[in-house]
C-alpha positions in Angstrom: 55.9 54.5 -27.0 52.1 53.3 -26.7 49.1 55.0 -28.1 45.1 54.5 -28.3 44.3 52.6 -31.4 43.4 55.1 -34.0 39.8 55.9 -34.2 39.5 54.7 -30.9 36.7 57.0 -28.3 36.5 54.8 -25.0 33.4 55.3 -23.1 33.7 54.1 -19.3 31.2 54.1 -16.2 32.3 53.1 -12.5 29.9 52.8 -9.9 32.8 52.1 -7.1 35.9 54.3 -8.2 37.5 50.4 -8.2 36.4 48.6 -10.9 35.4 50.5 -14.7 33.2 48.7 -17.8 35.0 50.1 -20.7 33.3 50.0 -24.3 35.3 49.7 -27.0 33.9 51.7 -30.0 36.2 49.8 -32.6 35.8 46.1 -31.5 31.9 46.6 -29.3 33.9 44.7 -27.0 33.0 45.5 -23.3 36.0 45.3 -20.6 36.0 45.4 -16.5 39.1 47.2 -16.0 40.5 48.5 -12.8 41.0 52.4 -11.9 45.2 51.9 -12.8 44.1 50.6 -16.3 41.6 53.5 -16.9 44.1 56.1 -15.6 46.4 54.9 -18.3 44.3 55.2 -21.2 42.9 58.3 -20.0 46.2 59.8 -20.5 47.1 57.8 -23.5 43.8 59.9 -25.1 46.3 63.0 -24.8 48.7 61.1 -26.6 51.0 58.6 -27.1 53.8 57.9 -24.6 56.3 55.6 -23.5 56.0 53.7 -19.8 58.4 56.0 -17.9 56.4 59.2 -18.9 53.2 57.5 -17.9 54.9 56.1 -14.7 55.7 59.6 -14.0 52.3 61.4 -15.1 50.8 58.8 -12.7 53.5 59.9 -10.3 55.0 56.2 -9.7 58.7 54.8 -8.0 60.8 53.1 -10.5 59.7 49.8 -9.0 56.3 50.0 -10.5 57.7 50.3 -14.0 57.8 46.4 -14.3 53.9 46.5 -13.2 53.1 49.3 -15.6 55.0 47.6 -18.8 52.7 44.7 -17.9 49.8 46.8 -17.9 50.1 48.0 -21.0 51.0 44.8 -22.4 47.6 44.0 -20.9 45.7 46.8 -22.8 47.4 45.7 -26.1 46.3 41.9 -25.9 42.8 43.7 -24.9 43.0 45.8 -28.9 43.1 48.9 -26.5 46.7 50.5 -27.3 49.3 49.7 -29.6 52.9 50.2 -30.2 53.6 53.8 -31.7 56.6 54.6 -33.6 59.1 57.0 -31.9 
């Protein structure tokens, strides 16, 4: 299961649809993300889930799951999501 870190409110622009600057209220770190990373945490601000419910809210094959866990392994090394317990 993944979440948003607690306290978190993510404020993102895009000018392409592609690429996304994402501020980080709880570090005032700034991030270029890509639309699949901002999908992710968009749905992560409904609440927390685990990579095969994202995979399917985000209507993905099985074979993406690999890509996806590395994603959010991505976003936690970013201070973006963490671990939550089941």
């Amino acid at each position: 299961m993944w979440r948003l870190m607690p306290g978190q409110r993510l404020r993102s622009r895009s000018w392409d649809g592609e690429q996304f600057v994402l501020y980080n209220n709880l570090s005032g770190d700034t991030h270029l993300l890509d639309a699949a990373s901002v999908e992710v945490l968009d749905l992560l601000q409904r609440g927390a889930a685990d990579a095969a419910a994202l995979a399917a809210a985000l209507q993905l094959d099985d074979g993406a799951l690999p890509q996806l866990e590395a994603l959010l392994a991505d976003l936690h090394s970013l201070d973006l999501v963490e671990p939550a317990a089941c």
